[in-house]
C-alpha positions in Angstrom: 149.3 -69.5 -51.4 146.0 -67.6 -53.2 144.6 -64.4 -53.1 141.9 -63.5 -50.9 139.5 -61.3 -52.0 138.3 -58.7 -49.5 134.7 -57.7 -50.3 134.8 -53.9 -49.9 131.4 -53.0 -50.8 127.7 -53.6 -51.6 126.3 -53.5 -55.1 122.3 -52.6 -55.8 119.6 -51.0 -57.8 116.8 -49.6 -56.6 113.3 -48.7 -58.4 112.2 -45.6 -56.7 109.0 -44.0 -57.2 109.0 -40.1 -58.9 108.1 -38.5 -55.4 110.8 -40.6 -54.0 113.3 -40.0 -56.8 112.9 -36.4 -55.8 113.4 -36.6 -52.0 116.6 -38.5 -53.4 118.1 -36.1 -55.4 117.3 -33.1 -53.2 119.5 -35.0 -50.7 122.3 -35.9 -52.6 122.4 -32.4 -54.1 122.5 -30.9 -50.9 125.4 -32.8 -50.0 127.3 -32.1 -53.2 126.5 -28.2 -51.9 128.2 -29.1 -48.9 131.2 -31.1 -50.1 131.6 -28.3 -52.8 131.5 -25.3 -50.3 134.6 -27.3 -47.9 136.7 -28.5 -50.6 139.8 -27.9 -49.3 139.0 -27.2 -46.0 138.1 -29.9 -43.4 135.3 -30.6 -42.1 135.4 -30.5 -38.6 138.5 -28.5 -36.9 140.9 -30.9 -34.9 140.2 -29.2 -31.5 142.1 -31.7 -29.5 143.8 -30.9 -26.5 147.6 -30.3 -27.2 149.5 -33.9 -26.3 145.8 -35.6 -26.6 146.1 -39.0 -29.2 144.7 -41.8 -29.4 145.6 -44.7 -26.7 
């Protein structure tokens, strides 16, 4: 039997424009701020009732 590939992703380029270049890179270092200030920590608390899973 052959292997199936599974297709686990999208690959593009973009061409953005200097004003949009900034607006892009203002975002993604804002999210690097945030990734950087939880490391180690997660992101949301589990807050789930005690016994609570998933059915």
């Amino acid at each position: 039997m052959g292997h199936m590939r599974t297709q686990t992703g999208f690959r593009f380029r973009c061409y953005p424009t200097p004003a949009q270049a900034h607006i892009l890179l203002r975002g993604i270092g804002c999210r690097r701020f945030i990734d950087n200030a939880n490391h180690g920590r997660p992101v949301l608390p589990d807050v789930r009732p005690e016994g609570a899973g998933f059915a």
